[in-house]
Structures are given as structure tokens and as C-alpha cells.
N, C-alpha and C positions, 0 to 999 in steps of 0.2 A: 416219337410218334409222327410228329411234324416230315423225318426225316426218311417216314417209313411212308407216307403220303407224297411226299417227291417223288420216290424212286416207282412207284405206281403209278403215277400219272405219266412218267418219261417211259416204264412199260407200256403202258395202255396206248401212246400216240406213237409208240416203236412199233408195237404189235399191230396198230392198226395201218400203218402205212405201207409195212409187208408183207400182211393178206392182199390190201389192195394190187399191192406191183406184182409179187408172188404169184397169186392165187389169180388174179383179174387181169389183171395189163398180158403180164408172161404167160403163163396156162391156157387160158381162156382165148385171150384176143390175138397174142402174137404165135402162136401155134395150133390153137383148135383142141386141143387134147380135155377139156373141159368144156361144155357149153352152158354160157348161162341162161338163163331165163331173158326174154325179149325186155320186159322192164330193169330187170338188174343190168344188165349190158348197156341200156343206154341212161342210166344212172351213173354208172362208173365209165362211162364218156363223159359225162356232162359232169357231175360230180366229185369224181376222183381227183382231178385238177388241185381242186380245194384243201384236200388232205394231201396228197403225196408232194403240189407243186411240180408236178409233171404232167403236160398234155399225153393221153392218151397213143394216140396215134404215132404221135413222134418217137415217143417210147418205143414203139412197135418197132416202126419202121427203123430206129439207130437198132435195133436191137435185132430184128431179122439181116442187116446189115453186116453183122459182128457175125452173124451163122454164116451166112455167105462171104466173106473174108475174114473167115477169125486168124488171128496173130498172122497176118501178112500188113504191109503198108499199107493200103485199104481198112483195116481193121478200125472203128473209131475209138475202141478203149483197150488195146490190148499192150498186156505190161512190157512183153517185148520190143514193143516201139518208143514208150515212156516212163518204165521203171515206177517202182510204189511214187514217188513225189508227184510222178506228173501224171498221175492218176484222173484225179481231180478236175485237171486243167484239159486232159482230153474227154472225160466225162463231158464237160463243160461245154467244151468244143464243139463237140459233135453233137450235141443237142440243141442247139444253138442253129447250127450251119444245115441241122437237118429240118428243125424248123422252119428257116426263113424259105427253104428250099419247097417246102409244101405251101407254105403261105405264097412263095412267087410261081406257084405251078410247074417245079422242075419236073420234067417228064420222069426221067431219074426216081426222085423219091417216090411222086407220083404213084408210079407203077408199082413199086412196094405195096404202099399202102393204100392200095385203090379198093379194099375192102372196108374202108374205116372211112370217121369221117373229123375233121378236128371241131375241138370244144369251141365252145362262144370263147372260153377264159385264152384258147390258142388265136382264135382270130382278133380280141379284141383286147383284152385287157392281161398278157402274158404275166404280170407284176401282182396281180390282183391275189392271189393265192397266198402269197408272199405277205404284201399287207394285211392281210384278215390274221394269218395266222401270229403275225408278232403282235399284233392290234389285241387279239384275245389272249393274248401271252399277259402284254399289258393289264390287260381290266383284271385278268386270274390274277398277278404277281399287286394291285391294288388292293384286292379283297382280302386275300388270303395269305400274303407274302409273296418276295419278289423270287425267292430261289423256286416255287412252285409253278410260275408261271414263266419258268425258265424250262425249268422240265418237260412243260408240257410245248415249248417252243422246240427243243431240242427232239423231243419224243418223236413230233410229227415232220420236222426237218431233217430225221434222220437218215432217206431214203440215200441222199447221196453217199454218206459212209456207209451204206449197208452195199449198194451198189459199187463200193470202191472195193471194200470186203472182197467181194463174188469175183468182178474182174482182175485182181490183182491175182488172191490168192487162188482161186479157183485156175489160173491162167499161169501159175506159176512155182508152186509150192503144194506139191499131195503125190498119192499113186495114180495110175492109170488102169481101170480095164482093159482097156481096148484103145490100138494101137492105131491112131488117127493121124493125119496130117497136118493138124494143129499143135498147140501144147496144149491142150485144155487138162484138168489133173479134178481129182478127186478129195477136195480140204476137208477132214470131217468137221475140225472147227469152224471154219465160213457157212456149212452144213448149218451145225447146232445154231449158231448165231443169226443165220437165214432160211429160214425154214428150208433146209435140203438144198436150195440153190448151189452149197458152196460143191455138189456132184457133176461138176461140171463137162466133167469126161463123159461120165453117163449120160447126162443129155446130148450132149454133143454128137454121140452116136445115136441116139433114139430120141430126136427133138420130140417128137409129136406123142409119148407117153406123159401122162399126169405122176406118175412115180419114177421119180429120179435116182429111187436107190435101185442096187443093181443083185447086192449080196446082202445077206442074213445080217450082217453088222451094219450095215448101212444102213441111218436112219433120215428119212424124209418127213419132217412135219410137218410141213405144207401139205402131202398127199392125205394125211391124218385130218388135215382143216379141210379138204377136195370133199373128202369122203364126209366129216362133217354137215359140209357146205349142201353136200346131196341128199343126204337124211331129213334134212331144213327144208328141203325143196329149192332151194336156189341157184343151184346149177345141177346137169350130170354128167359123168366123167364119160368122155368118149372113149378111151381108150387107154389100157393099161399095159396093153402089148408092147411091149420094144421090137418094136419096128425100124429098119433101119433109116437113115435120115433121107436117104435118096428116095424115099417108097410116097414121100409126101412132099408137098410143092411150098405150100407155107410157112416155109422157116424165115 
């Protein structure tokens, strides 16, 4: 039982940190293909921080970044520059160097992301996200055990292996639709494990659709949560048309 309460809780802080990036950061903010509500949106600016451990914005902008250079030297996570190990350490990288980059008003990122605006947790306390969340790992693994309060550390810390997931494999290993100037590829396992993310051919050609799958087998559950998320009132999808990527300015 005990053991069945773990793996729930490192569910529930996995699932929630890739609706947030998935569904909010990517869908939503970094492409437009979703829109959410005026209060959701600047909730998951200001609050998203907290759960995923990623400013908003920054997110954005490394990530519009990676569309507009994907797998060239420019590229900030792409696996042909740094193979699965060094995944990680370019994820790291470049959110790091994109960060400071906003914070010291590089015209550069800037102009990325001149639609958004960074969190308090970006300007002021980058670390803060970080401590809350091992802090209530703590007081959970006090009350109730420590492996539970591990789970729910790892659950909500997951973001960066789900994000190595998508760049690695989705960048490297799958089929193609459509025959682009990238390598981007089609994992359906990085898919199931990220909600559809791991379609990354597919987006790559039609950034600005909220559905990532392209063919009847192709499954996207993230477009399943979009669609969801709209029935609830909390956003609605702009666009389900695969559009080609050049047709829209904000990748």
C-alpha cells in the first residue's frame, strides 16, 4: 500500500509539471496555438516557477530558440551537438546563459521574448523553487516516510528528464513525416511518456497546431488535456490546423 502511495504521488508531481510545460509554457505561451484565460496565464507566469523550477519566459525564449536553430551549432539542446550524456549539461546551459541574458537586457533574447515578461522567482530569488520544493519533500518524508517524500521531490523535479526525453529522442531516434532540415523524428515512446511531445517532426513542421500527432496511430495526450483544459473553461485551442511553420512568426 505504502508502495502504491509512492508511485502516486511521483505520478501526480510528474503529471503536474507536464501539463504545466506541455500544455502552458509550450502550447500556450511559446507558440500561441492555445490561449489561456487572462488569469491562468499570469498564474502560470508567476506560479509555474514553483512547480516546474523553470521561469517562464526563459523557457520560452531557449525554446523558440531551438525552432529557429534546431540541430545546427546555434541549437541550445540538440543531441547532435552533445550526444544523450551531455544532454543535461546543455539543457543546463542554455537556460542558464539565456536567463542572465534577459536579466542583463540582451537585445538578442530580448527581442525573443518581448511578448512575456519574467517571474519575481526570475528576477529575484532563481533558487527559491528549488528550496520549497525539497523543504516540502522534507516535512512529507517527516510525516509520512522518507521514500514518499522523495517521490513527491522527484515527481515535481522531473521536468528536466522529461525535457532530456523529448530533446534527445525526439532529435534522434523515431520516423519522420516530413522531410525538414533538421533531424527532428517522431519517438512514440518520448510521445507516451510526454504527453505527444516526443512528435517532434510533427511539430517542427506545424509549430503553431495544438495537436502534435499527424496520422491515426499517432497519439497526443497533451491535445486530450488542450481539449480537456477547454471544456473547464481555462483556455481555447486556437488552432488545430497544421499550418506550415513559416505561415506564423512565433516559434
Amino acid at each position: 500500500m505504502y508502495v502504491t502511495a509512492c508511485f502516486l504521488v511521483f505520478v501526480l508531481g510528474y503529471s503536474l509539471t507536464i501539463v504545466l510545460t506541455s500544455i502552458g509554457y509550450h502550447r500556450a505561451l511559446a507558440h500561441g496555438s492555445v490561449r489561456l484565460e487572462p488569469w491562468v496565464r499570469k498564474a502560470l507566469i508567476e506560479l509555474g516557477p514553483w512547480f516546474t523550477g523553470f521561469d517562464a519566459k526563459t523557457w520560452v525564449v531557449m525554446h523558440r530558440m531551438h525552432h529557429q536553430h534546431s540541430d545546427t551549432p546555434q541549437d541550445p539542446h540538440s543531441p547532435l551537438n552533445v550526444g544523450l550524456l551531455g544532454m543535461f549539461q546543455a539543457q543546463y546551459r542554455g537556460f542558464v546563459q539565456t536567463q542572465q541574458g534577459l536579466l542583463l537586457g540582451d537585445p538578442h533574447y530580448a527581442s525573443i521574448g518581448k511578448d512575456l515578461q519574467l517571474s519575481w522567482v526570475a528576477r529575484r530569488a532563481w533558487f527559491a523553487p528549488y528550496v520549497a520544493q525539497i523543504s516540502l519533500g522534507v516535512v512529507v518524508g517527516l510525516v509520512w516516510g522518507w521514500w514518499l517524500g522523495i517521490a513527491l521531490v522527484l515527481g515535481l523535479m522531473s521536468h528536466v528528464v522529461q525535457g532530456a526525453i523529448i530533446n534527445y529522442f525526439g532529435h534522434a531516434h523515431g520516423g519522420r513525416n516530413f522531410d525538414l532540415g533538421d533531424n527532428s523524428r517522431n519517438n512514440h515512446l518520448a510521445a507516451w511518456l510526454v504527453l505527444g511531445e516526443g512528435f517532434q517532426n510533427n511539430h517542427h513542421r506545424y509549430p503553431s497546431s495544438a495537436r502534435f500527432s499527424h496520422r491515426r496511430f499517432e497519439v497526443d495526450l497533451g491535445y486530450g488535456v488542450c481539449r480537456t483544459l477547454a471544456a473547464l473553461g481555462v483556455l481555447k485551442i486556437v488552432s488545430t490546423t497544421l499550418m506550415p511553420r513559416d505561415a506564423r512568426t512565433n516559434i
